[in-house]
C-alpha positions in Angstrom: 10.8 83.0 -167.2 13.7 85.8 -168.1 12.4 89.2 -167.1 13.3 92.1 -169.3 11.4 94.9 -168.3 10.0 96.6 -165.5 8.0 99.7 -166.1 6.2 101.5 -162.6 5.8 97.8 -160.8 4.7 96.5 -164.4 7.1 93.5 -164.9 7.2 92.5 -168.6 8.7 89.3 -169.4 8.4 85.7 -171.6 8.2 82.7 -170.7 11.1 80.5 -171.5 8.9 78.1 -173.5 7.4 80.8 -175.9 6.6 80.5 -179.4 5.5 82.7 -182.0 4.5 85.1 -183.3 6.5 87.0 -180.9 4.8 88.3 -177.8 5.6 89.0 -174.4 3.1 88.9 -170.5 3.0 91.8 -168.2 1.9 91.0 -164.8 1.1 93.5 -161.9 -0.8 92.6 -158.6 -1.7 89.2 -160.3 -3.5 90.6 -163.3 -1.7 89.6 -166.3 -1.9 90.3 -170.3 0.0 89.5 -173.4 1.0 91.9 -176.3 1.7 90.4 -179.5 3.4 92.0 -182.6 2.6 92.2 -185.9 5.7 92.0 -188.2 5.6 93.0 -191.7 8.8 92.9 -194.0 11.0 93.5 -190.5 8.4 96.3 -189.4 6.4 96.2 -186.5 3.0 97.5 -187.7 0.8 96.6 -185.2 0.6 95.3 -181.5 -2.4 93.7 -180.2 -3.1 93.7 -176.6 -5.0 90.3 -175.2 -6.5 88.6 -172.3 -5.1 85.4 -170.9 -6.9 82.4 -170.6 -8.0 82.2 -166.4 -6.0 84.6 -165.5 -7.6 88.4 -164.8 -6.4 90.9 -167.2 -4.4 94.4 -166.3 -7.0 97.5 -166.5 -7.6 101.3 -165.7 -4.3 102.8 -165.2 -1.9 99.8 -165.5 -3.6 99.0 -168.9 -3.0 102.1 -170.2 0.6 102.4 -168.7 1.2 99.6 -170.2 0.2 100.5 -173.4 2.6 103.5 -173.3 5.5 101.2 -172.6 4.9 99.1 -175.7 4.7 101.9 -177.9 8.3 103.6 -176.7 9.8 99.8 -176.2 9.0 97.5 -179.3 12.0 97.4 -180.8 13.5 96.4 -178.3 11.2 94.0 -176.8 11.1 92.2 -180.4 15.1 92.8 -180.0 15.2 91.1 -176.9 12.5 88.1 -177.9 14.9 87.3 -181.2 18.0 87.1 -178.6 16.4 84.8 -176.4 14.5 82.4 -178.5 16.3 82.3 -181.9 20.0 83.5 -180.8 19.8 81.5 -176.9 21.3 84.7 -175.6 20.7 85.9 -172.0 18.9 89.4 -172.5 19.3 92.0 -169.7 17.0 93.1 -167.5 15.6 96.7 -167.5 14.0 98.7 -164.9 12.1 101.9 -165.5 11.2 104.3 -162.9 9.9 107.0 -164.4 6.7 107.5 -166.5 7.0 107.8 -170.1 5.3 110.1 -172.2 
């Protein structure tokens, strides 16, 4: 489970069997949800935010932190995703202290 992100105690990572279409989990305090992009012609045009089967979803303020993250990050979440899964590259591990605007 390589972790490449942690944003304000929000850890954002994959899990080392993923598939696609790429996505990656965030998990705080046990609550847990996935963000999936939407890749058109090499541009990311939309991310969709989703529950996880059994497993209580982030809300309120960690939702919405999380949201912000994705916005400034994608690039290089999908950057990071393609190293991993298609180039079997270790990806580095970020952490984020202070809150993004």
């Amino acid at each position: 489970m390589p972790k490449i992100f942690e944003y304000l105690g929000i850890v954002i990572f994959f899990y080392s069997n993923e598939h696609e279409p790429i996505h990656v989990h965030a998990n705080k305090g046990g609550l847990e949800s996935k963000a999936e992009f939407i890749i058109v012609e090499g541009i990311i045009t939309e991310i969709r935010i989703s529950n996880i089967k059994e497993v209580k979803p982030l809300r309120g303020a960690e939702l919405k932190d999380f949201k912000t993250f994705l916005e400034k990050y994608a690039e290089e979440i999908v950057e990071k995703w393609i190293n991993y899964f298609v180039y079997h590259k270790d990806v580095e591990f970020e952490k984020i202290t202070r809150r993004l605007k």
